[in-house]
N, CA, C and O atoms as a GROMACS GRO file, in nm:
protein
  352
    1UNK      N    1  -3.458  -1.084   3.552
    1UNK     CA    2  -3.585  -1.142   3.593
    1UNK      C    3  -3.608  -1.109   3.740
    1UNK      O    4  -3.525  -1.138   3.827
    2UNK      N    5  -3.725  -1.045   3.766
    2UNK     CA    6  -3.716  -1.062   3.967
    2UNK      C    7  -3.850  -1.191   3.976
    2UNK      O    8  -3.948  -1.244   3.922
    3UNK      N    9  -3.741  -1.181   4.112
    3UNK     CA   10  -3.826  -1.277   4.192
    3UNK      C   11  -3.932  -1.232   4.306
    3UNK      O   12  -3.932  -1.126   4.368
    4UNK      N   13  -4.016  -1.333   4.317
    4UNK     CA   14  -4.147  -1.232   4.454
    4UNK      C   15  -4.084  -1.356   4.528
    4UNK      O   16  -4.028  -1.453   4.479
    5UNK      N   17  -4.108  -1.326   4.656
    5UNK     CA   18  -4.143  -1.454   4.736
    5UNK      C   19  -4.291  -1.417   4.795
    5UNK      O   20  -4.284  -1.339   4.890
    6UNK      N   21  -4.382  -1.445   4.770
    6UNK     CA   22  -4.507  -1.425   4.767
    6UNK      C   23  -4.577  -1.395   4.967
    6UNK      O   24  -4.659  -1.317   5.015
    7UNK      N   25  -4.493  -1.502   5.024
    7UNK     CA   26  -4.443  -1.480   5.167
    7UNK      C   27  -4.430  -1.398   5.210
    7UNK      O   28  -4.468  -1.401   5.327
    8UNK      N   29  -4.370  -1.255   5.161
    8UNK     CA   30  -4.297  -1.175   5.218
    8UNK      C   31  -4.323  -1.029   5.165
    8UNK      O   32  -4.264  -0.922   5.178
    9UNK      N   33  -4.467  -1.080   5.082
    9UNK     CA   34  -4.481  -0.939   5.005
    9UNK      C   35  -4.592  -0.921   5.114
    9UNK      O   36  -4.644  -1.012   5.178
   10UNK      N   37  -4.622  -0.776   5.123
   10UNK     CA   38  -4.711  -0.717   5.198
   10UNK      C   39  -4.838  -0.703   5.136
   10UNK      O   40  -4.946  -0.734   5.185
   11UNK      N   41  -4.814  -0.645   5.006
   11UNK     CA   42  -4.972  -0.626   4.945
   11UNK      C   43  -4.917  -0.692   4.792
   11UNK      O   44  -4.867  -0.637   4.694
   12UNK      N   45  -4.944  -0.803   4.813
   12UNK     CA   46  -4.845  -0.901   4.671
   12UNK      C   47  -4.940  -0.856   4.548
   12UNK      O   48  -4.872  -0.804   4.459
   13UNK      N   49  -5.113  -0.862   4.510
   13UNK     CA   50  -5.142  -0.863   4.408
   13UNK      C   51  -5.107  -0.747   4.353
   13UNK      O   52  -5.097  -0.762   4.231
   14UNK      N   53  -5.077  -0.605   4.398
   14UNK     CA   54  -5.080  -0.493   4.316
   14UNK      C   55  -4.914  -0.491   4.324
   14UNK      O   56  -4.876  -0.433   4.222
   15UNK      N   57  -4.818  -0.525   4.395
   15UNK     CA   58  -4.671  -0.572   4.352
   15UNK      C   59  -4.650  -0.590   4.218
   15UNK      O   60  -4.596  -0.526   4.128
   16UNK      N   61  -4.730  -0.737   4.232
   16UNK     CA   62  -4.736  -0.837   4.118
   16UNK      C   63  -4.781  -0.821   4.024
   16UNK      O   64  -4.731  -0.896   3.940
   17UNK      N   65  -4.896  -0.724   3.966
   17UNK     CA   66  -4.912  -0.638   3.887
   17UNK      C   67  -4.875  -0.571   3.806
   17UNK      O   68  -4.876  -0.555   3.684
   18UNK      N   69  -4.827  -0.513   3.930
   18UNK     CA   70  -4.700  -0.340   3.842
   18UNK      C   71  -4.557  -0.435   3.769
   18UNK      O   72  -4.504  -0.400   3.663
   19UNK      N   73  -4.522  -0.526   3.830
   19UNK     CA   74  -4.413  -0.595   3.774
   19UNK      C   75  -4.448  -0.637   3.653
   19UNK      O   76  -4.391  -0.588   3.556
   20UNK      N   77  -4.547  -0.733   3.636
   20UNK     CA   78  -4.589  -0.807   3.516
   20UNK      C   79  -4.595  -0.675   3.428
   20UNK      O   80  -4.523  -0.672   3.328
   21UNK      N   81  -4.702  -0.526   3.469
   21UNK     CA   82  -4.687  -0.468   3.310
   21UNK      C   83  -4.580  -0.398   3.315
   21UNK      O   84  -4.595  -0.299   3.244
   22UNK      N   85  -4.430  -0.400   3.388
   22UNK     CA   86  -4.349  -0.345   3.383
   22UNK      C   87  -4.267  -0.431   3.255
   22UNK      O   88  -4.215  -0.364   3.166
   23UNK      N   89  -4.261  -0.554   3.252
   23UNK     CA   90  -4.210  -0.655   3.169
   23UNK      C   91  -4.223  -0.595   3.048
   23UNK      O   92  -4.315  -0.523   3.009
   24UNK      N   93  -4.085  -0.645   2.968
   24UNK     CA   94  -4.138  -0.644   2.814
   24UNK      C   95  -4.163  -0.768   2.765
   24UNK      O   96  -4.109  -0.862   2.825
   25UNK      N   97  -4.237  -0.794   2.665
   25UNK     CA   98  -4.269  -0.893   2.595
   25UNK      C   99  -4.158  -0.980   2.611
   25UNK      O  100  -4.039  -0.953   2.593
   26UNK      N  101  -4.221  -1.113   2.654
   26UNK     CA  102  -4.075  -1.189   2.641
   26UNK      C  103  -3.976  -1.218   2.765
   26UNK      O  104  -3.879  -1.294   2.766
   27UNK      N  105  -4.017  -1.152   2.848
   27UNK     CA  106  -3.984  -1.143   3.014
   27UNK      C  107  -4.044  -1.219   3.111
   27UNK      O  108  -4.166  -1.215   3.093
   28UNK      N  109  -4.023  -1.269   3.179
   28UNK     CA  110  -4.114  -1.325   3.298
   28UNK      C  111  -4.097  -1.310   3.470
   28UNK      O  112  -3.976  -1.316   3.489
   29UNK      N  113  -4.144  -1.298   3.561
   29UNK     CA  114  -4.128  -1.284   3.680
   29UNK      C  115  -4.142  -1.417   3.700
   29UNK      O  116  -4.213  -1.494   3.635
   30UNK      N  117  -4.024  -1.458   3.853
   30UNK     CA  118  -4.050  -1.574   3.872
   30UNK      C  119  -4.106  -1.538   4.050
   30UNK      O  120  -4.083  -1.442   4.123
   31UNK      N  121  -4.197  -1.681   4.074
   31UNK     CA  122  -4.270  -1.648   4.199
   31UNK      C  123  -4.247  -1.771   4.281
   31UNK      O  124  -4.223  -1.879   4.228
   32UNK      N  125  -4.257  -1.751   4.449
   32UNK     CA  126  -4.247  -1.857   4.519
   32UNK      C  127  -4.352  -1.866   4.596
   32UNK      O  128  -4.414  -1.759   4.595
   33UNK      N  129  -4.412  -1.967   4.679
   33UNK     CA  130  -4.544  -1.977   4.768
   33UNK      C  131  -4.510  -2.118   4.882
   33UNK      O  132  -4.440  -2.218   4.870
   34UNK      N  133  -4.560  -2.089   4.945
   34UNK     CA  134  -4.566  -2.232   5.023
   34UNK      C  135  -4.673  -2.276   5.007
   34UNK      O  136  -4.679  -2.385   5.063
   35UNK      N  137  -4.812  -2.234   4.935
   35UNK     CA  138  -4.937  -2.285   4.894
   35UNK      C  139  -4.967  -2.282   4.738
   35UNK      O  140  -4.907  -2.211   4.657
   36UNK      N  141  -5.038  -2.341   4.718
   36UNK     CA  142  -5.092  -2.342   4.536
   36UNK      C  143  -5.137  -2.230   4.508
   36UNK      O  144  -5.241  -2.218   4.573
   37UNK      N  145  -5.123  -2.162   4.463
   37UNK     CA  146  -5.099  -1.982   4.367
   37UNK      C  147  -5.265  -2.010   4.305
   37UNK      O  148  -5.284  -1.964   4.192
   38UNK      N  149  -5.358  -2.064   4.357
   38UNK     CA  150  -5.442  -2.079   4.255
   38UNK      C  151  -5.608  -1.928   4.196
   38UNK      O  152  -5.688  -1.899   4.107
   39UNK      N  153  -5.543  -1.878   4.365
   39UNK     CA  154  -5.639  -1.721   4.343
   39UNK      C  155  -5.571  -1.607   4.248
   39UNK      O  156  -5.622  -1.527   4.170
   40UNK      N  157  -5.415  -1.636   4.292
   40UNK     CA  158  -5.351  -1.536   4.189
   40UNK      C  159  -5.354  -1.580   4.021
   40UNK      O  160  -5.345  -1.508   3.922
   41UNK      N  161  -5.368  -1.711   4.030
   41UNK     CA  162  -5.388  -1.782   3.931
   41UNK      C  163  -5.533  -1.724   3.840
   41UNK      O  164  -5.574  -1.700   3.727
   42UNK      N  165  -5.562  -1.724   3.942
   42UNK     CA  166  -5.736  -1.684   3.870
   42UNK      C  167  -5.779  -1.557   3.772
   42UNK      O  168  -5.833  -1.545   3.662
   43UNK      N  169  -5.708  -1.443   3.904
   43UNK     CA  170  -5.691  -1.312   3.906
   43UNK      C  171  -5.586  -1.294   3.776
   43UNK      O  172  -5.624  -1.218   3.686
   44UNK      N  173  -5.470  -1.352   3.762
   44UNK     CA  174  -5.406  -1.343   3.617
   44UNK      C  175  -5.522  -1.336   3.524
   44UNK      O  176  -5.573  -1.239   3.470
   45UNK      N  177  -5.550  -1.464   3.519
   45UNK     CA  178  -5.651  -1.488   3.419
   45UNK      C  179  -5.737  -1.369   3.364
   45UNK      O  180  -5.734  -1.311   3.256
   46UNK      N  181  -5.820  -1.351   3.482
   46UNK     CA  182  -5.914  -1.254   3.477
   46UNK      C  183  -5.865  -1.126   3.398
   46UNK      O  184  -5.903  -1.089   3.287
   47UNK      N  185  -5.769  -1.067   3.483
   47UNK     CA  186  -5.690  -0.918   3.427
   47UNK      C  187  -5.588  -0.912   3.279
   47UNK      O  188  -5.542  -0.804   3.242
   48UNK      N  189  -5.560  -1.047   3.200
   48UNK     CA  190  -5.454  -1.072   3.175
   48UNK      C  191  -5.478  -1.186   3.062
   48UNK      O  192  -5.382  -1.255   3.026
   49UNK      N  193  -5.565  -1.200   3.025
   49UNK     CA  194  -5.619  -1.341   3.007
   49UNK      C  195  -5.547  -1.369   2.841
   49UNK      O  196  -5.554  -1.484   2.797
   50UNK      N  197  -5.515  -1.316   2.799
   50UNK     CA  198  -5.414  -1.330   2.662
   50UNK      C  199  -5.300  -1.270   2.657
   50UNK      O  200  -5.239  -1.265   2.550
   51UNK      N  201  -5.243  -1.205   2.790
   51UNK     CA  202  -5.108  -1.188   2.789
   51UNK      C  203  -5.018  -1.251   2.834
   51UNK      O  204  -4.913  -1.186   2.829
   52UNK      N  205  -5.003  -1.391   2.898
   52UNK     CA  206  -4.939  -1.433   3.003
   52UNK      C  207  -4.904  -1.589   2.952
   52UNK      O  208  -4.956  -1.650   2.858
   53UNK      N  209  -4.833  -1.621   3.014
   53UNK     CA  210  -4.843  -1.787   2.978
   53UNK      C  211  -4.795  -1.856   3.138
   53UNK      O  212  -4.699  -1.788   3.174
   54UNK      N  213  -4.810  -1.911   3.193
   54UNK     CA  214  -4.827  -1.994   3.345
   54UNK      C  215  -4.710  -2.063   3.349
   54UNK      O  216  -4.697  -2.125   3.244
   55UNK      N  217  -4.643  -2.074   3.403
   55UNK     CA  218  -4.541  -2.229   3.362
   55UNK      C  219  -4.484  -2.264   3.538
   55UNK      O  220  -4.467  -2.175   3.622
   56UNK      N  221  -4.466  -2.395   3.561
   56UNK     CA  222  -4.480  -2.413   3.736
   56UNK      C  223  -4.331  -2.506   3.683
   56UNK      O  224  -4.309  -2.584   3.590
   57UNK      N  225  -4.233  -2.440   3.814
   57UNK     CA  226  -4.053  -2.468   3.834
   57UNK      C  227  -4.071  -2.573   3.921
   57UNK      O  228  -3.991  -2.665   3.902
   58UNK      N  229  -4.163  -2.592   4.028
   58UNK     CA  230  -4.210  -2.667   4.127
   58UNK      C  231  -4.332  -2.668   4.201
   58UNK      O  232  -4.384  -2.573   4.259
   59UNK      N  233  -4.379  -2.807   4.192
   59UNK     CA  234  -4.540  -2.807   4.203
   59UNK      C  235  -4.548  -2.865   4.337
   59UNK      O  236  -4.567  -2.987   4.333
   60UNK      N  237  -4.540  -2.809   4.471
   60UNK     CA  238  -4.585  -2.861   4.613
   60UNK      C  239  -4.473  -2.954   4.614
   60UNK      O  240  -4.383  -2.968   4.531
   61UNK      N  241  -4.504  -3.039   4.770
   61UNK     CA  242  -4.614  -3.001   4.865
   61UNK      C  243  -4.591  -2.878   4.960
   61UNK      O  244  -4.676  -2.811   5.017
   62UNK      N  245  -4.447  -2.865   4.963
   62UNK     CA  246  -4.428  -2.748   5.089
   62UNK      C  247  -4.392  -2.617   4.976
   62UNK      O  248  -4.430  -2.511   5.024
   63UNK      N  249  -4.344  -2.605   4.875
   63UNK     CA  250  -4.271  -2.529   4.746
   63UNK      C  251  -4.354  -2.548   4.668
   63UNK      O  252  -4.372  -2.658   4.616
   64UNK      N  253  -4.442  -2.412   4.636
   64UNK     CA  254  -4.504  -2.402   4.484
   64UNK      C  255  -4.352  -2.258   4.404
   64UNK      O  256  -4.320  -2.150   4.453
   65UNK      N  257  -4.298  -2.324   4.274
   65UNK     CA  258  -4.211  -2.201   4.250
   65UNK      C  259  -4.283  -2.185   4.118
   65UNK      O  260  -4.367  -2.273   4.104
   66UNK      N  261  -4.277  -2.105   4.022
   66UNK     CA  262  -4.365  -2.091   3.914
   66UNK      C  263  -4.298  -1.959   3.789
   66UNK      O  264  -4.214  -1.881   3.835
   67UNK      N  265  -4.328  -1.948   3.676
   67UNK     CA  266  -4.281  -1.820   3.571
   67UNK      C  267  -4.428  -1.761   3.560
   67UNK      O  268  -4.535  -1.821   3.567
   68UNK      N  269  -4.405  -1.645   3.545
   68UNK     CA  270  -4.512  -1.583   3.407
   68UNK      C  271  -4.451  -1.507   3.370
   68UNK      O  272  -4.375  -1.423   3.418
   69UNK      N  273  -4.502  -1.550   3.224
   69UNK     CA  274  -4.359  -1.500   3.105
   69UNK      C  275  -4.560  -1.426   3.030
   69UNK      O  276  -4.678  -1.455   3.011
   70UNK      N  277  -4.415  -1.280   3.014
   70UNK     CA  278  -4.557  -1.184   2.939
   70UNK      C  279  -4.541  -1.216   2.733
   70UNK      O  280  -4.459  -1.167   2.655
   71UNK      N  281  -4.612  -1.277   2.716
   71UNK     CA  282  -4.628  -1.297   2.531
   71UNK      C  283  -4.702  -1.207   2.500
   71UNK      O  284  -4.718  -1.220   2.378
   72UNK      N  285  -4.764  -1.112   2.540
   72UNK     CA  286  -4.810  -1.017   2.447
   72UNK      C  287  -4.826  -0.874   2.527
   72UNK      O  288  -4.884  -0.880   2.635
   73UNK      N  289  -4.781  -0.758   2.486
   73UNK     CA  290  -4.837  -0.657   2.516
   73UNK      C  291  -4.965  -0.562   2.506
   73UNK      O  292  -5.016  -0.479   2.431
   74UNK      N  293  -4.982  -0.612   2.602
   74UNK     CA  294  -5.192  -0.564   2.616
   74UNK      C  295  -5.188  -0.447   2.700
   74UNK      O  296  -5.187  -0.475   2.820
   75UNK      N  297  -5.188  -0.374   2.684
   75UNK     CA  298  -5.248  -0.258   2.795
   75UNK      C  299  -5.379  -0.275   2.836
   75UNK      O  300  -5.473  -0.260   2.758
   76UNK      N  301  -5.398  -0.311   2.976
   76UNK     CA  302  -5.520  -0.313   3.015
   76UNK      C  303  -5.622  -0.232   2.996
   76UNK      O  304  -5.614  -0.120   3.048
   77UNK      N  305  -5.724  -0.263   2.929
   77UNK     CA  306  -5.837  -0.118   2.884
   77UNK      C  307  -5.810  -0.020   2.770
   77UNK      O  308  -5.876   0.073   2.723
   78UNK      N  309  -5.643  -0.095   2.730
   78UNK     CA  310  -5.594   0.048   2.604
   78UNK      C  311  -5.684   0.012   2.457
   78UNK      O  312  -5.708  -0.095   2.400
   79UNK      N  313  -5.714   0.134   2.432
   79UNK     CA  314  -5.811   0.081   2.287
   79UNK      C  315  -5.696  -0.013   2.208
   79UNK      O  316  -5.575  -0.020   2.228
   80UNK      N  317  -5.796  -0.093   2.091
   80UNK     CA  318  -5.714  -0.144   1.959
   80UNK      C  319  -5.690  -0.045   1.883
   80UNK      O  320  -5.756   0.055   1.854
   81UNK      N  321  -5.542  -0.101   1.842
   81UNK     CA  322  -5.514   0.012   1.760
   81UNK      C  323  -5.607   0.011   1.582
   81UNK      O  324  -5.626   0.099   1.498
   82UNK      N  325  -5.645  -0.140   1.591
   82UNK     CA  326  -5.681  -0.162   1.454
   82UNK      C  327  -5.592  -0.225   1.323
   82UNK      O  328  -5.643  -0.280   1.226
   83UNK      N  329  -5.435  -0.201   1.346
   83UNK     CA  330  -5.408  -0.244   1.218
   83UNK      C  331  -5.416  -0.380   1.196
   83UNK      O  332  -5.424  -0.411   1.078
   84UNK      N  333  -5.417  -0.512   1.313
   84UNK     CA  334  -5.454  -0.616   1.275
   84UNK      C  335  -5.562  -0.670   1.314
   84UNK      O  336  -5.569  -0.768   1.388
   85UNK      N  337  -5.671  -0.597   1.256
   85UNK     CA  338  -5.812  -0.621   1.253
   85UNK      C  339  -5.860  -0.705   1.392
   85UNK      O  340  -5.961  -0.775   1.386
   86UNK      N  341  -5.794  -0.695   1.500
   86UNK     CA  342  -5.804  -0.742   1.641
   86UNK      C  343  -5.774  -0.890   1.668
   86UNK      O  344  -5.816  -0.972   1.750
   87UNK      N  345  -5.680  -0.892   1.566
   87UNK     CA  346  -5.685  -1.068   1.569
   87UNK      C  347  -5.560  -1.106   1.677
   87UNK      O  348  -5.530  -1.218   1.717
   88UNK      N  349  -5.484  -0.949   1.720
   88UNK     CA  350  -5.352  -0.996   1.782
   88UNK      C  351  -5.352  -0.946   1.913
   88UNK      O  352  -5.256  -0.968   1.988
   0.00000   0.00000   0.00000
């Protein structure tokens, strides 16, 4: 599993990115902040929005620590393949 410390990354969202679709299914990066994650939070969403699942190790006030564990493999923008009629 790696860890970010979100602190210490220079250009964290495209880091954080390449890690998450580096994951296989079933993997998660764990993250640290001294503030509420709630733009990266967003930005998951946005880019990601059925691959991911959120889960918070520690919620404030000085320590936000947090998972995202990847449940599905989505290639961003990759066509459907079709065999399960897009339901997956």
């Amino acid at each position: 599993m790696s860890v970010f410390d979100l602190a210490r990354l220079a250009e964290t969202e495209q880091q954080l990115f390449q890690g998450f679709e580096q994951l296989a299914v079933g993997e998660c990066l764990e993250l640290s902040a001294e503030q509420r994650p709630m733009r990266l939070q967003a930005l998951f969403e946005k880019k990601y929005s059925q691959s991911y699942r959120w889960e918070y190790l520690q919620d404030g006030p000085d320590l936000w620590r947090w998972q995202i564990h990847k449940i599905r493999d989505e290639k961003v923008g990759a066509p459907c393949c079709g065999f399960c009629s897009g339901t997956h």
